[in-house]
C-alpha positions as CSV (number, residue, x, y, z in Angstrom):
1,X,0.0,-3.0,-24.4
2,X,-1.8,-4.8,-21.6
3,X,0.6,-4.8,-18.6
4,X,-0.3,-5.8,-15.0
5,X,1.4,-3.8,-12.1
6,X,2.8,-5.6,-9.2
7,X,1.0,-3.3,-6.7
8,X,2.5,-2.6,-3.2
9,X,0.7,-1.5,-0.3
10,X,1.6,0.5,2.5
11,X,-0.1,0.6,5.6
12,X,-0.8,-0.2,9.0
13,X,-0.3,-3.8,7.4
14,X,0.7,-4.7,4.0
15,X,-0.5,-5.3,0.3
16,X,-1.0,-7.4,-2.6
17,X,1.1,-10.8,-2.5
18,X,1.2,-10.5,-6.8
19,X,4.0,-10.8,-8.6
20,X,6.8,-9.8,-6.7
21,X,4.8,-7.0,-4.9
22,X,5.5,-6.2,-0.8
23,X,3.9,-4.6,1.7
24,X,4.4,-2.5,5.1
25,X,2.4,-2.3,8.2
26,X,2.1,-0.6,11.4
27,X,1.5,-3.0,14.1
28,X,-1.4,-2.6,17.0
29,X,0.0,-3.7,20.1
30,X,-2.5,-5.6,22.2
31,X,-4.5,-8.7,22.0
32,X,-7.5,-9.8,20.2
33,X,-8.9,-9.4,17.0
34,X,-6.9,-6.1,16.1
35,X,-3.9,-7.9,16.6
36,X,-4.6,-10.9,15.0
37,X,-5.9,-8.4,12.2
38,X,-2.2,-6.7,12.6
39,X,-0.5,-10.1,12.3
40,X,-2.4,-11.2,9.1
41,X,-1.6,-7.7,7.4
42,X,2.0,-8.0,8.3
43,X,2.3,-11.5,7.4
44,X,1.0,-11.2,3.5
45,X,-1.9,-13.1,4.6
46,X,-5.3,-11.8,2.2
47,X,-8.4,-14.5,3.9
48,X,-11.8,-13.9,4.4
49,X,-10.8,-15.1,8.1
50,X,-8.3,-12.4,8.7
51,X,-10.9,-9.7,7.4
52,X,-13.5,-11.4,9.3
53,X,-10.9,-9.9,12.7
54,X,-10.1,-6.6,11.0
55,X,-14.2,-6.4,11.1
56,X,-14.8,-7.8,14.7
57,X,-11.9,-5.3,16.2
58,X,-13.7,-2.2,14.8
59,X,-17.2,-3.4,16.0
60,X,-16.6,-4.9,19.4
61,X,-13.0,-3.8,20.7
62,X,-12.1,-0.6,22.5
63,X,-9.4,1.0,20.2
64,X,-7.9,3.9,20.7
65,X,-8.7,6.7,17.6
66,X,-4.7,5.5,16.7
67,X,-5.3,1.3,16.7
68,X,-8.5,2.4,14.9
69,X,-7.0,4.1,12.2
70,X,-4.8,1.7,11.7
71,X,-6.9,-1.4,12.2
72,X,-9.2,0.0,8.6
73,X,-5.6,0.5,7.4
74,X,-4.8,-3.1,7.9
75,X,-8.6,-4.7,6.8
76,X,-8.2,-2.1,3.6
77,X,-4.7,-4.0,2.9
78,X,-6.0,-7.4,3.0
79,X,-9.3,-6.1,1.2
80,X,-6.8,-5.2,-1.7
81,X,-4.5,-8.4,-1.8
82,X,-8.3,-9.3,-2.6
83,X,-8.2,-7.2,-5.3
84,X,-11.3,-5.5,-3.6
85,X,-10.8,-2.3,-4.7
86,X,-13.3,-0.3,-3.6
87,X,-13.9,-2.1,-0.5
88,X,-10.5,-1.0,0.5
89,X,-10.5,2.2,-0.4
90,X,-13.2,3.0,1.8
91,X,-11.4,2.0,4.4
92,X,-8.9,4.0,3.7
93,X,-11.0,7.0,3.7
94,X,-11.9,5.6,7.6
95,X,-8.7,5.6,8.5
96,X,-7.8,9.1,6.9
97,X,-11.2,10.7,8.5
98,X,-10.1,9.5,12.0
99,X,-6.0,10.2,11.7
100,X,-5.8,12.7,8.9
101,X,-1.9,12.7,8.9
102,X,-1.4,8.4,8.9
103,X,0.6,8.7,5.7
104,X,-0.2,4.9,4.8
105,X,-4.0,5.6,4.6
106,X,-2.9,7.7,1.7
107,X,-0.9,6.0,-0.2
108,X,-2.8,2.6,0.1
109,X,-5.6,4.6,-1.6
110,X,-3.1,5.6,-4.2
111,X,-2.3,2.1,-4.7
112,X,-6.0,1.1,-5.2
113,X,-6.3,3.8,-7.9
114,X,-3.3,2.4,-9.8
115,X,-4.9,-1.2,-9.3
116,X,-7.3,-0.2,-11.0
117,X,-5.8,1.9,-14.1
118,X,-6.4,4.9,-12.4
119,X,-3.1,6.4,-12.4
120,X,-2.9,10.3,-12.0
121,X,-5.3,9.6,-9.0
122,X,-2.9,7.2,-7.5
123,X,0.1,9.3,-8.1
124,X,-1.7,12.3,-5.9
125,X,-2.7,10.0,-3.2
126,X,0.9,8.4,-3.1
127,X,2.2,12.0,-3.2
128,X,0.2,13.0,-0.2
129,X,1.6,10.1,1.7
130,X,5.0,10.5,1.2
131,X,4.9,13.9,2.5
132,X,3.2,13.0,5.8
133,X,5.2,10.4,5.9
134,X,5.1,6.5,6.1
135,X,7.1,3.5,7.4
136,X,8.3,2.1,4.0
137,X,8.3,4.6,1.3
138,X,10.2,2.4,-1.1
139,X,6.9,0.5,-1.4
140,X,4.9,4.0,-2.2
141,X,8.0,5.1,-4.6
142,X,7.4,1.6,-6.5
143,X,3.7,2.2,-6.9
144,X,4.1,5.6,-7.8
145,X,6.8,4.3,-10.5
146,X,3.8,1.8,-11.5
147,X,1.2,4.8,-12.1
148,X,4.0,6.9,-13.9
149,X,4.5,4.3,-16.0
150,X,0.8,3.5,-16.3
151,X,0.8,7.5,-17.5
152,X,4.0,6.9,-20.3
153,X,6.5,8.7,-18.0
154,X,8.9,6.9,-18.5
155,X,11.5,8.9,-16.9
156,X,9.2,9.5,-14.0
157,X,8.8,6.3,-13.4
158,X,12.8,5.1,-14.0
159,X,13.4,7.4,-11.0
160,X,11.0,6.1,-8.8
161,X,11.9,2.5,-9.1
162,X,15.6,3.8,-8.7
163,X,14.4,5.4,-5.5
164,X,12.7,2.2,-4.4
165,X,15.7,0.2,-5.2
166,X,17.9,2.6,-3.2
167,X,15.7,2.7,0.4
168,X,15.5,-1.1,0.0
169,X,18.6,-2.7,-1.9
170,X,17.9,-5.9,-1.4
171,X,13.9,-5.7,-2.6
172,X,14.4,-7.1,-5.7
173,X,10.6,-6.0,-6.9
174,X,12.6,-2.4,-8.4
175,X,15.6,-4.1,-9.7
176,X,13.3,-6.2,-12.1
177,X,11.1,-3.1,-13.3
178,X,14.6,-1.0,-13.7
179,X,16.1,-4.3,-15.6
180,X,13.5,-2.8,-18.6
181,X,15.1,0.4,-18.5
182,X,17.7,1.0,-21.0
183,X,19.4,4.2,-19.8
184,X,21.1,7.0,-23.0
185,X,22.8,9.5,-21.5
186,X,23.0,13.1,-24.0
């Protein structure tokens, strides 16, 4: 069965605008290109234009090692609404080299590994994330749920859309996926 995932990205911005996926961002205060790259990843917005800022912040701007981090963050988010999968995972890797404990680094990558059937890698990436932490872990419990199910755990990933559904009741991305479920209890 050939199923495509509504990835959702974490991040210091946000990811793929697909079917009913969301995203989450951490926003660089300031002016310039970081911030218009911060705007465009918290807005849904996936352009060549807005990656063409992400770009010109890390190659002319001052950034502190934190607006950095999050800046590759935000330019790997739009790089996966893209479906650029690679491109954005090395950005990832960036950001994680620079702030090793930005939690969204981590479980963007995981979603780039589920985007692209990868699923036991995404779940470990998303995993590492949620334990350092990140802004909107509903969105990282909803991927993970993706990969899970992507692996045939189906229980796995029932409880991670349930999760999802829980930290953000009125995302409606979880109640569809848990509207498949049917539920026998022993």
């Amino acid at each position: 069965m050939n199923r495509t995932f509504p990835l959702v990205a974490l991040g210091a911005a946000a990811f793929l605008s697909v079917a009913g996926a969301a995203a989450a961002s951490n926003l660089v205060i300031g002016s310039g290109s970081a911030q218009e790259c911060s705007d465009a990843a918290l807005k849904g917005r996936a352009d060549n234009r807005s990656v063409l800022a992400c770009t010109t912040a890390l190659q002319v701007e001052t950034l502190n090692f934190r607006d950095r981090a999050r800046t590759y963050v935000n330019r790997g988010v739009l790089q996966m609404r893209q479906r650029q999968f690679g491109a954005a995972r090395a950005d990832f890797d960036q950001a994680s080299s620079i702030d090793p404990n930005l939690g969204e680094a981590y479980v963007n990558r995981g979603a780039t590994f589920v985007g692209e059937d990868r699923y036991r890698e995404g779940v470990e990436q998303i995993d590492k994330g949620l334990a350092l932490g990140v802004k909107d872990p509903e969105k990282a419990f909803f991927n993970r749920g993706l990969a899970n199910e992507g692996l045939g755990d189906l229980n796995a990933a029932y409880r991670d859309y349930n999760r999802a559904s829980e930290l953000a009741p009125d995302w409606l991305a979880p109640k569809t996926e848990l509207a498949r479920f049917t539920v026998k209890r022993p």
